[in-house]
C-alpha positions, 0 to 999 in steps of 0.5 A: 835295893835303890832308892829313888834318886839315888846317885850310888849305881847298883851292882847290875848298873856297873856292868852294863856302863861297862863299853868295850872300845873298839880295835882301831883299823889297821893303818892304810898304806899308801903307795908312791908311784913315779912318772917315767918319761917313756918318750924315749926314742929308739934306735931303729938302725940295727946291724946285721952281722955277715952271714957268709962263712969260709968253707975251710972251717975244721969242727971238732965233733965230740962225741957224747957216752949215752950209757947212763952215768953211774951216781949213788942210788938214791935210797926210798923209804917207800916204794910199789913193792917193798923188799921181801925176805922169801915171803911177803911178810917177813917172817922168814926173816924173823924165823931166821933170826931165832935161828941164827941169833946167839945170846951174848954170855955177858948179857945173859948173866946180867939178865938183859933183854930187850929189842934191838932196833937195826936199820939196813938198806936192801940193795937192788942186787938183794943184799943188805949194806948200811947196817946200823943200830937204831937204838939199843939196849947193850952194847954186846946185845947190838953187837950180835943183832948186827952180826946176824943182819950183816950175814943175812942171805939174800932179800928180793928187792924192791921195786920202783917202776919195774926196776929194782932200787935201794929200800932202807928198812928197819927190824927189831931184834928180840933178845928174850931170856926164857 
């Protein structure tokens, strides 16, 4: 409690004599601008060139391939109709790995297991190129998925605007010892 006349400001006087300052404008930029004198006068006299031509003239006349030029195929992540492995889900796929993979020895004996992850690009022909490991577990492991994604038969393309086109895809490979 306070006492009349009192100069000593109470707990509840000092936060109210608080002020918060405020934030000062943003500084006005001004702009300079320039007068140009625009009385400038034109030349109104133009030449025109002689129109007229030697009739003996000889042009050479080249003529233009209009089959399209063969460039590298650009490569979709995604498109209308994305490549099959002879069904639509890929588990023809899957089912042909199981049946096709040979577990290393080497990575038997030392119990290893895991998924490979391999990346490839289904080609507009159906078959598979650019095979890579996108991340592996043992170097023997990433060897055979390679191997039996690099025999792999045939795929159905992918689609874009009713032509087929190269489609980057990406599948793991289960290595499981049972």
């Amino acid at each position: 409690m306070q006492k009349k006349g009192s100069t000593k400001p109470s707990k509840s006087d000092s936060s109210s004599k608080e002020t918060i300052q405020p934030v000062p404008p943003p500084p006005v930029s001004t702009q300079t601008l320039y007068i140009i004198n625009d009385d400038v006068d034109l030349d109104d006299n133009i030449e025109l060139f002689d129109t007229e031509f030697d009739e003996h003239i000889t042009i050479n006349i080249i003529e233009f391939n209009h089959e399209e030029e063969e460039e590298e195929e650009e490569i979709f992540a995604i498109v209308e109709e994305m490549p099959n492995f002879k069904d639509a889900n890929n588990n023809k796929f899957r089912e042909y790995i199981t049946n096709n993979l040979k577990y290393p020895d080497i990575a038997a004996e030392n119990g290893i297991q895991g998924k490979v992850f391999v990346a490839f690009v289904v080609e507009p022909d159906g078959s598979v190129s650019n095979v890579r490991v996108v991340r592996g577990i043992d170097p023997s492991l990433d060897k055979e998925a390679l191997r039996v994604i690099k025999s792999s038969p045939k795929w159905i393309p992918g689609m874009q605007r009713g032509k087929p086109v190269r489609v980057s895809f990406t599948f793991p490979v289960h290595f499981s010892l049972k």
